[in-house]
N, C-alpha and C positions, 0 to 999 in steps of 0.2 A: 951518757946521753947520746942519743939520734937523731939527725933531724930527718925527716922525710920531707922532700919538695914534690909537687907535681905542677904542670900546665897542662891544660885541655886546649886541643884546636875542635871548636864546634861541628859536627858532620853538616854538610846541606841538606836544609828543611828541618833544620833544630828550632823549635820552638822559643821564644823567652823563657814563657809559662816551666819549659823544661830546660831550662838552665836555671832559674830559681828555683826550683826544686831539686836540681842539682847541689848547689852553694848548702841550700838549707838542710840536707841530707847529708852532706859533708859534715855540717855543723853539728846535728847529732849525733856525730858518731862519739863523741867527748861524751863520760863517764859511761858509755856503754862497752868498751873495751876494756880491757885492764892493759897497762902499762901505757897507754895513751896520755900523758899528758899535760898538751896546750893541742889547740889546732887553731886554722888562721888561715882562712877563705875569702876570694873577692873577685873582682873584673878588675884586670889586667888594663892597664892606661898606657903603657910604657909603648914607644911611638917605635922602639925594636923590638916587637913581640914575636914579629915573624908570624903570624897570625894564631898567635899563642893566647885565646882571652880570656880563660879564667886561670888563677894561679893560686896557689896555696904551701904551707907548711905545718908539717907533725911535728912534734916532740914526744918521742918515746923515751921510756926509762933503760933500754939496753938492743942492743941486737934482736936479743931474745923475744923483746914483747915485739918489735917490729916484727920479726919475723911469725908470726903467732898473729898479730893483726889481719898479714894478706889470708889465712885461713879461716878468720872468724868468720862465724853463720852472719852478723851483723855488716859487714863487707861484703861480703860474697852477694848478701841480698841486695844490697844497694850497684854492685858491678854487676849484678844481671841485668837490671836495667840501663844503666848507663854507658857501659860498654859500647855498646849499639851507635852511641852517640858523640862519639868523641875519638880524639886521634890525641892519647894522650903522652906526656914526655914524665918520667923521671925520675931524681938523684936523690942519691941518701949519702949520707955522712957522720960520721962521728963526731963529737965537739966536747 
């Protein structure tokens, strides 16, 4: 198993509207991938975020499907727009 973490630091002049669309577009990405899965999205509370404010983590079934996720048309669609919008951090691990 894998877990994938991320944190976003939001760009200035990010929207709400587009950070719930964010979260909720994360959240979709569960059973449209294969080897995905759990996923686990939210607003960052943690008072050392370091101006870190959304956080999350994946559970994939191996290296393989992780590695295979950053390529999916399903990602790729959702980081085209997002990208733009974020200063994001993150780690992956084994467990």
């Amino acid at each position: 198993m894998v877990i994938h973490t991320f944190a976003f630091r939001w760009k200035p002049g990010v929207t709400e509207e587009q950070r719930q669309r964010a979260i909720a577009a994360i959240r979709n990405l569960q059973g449209k991938i294969p080897g995905l899965e759990e996923t686990w999205v939210g607003v960052n509370f943690s008072p050392r975020s370091q101006g870190y404010a959304l956080g999350g983590a994946m559970k994939f079934a191996s290296r393989a499907a992780l590695e295979a996720y950053g390529g999916h048309p399903v990602h790729q669609e959702l980081l085209a727009w997002l990208m733009p919008l974020i200063e994001p951090l993150e780690v992956d691990f084994e467990n």
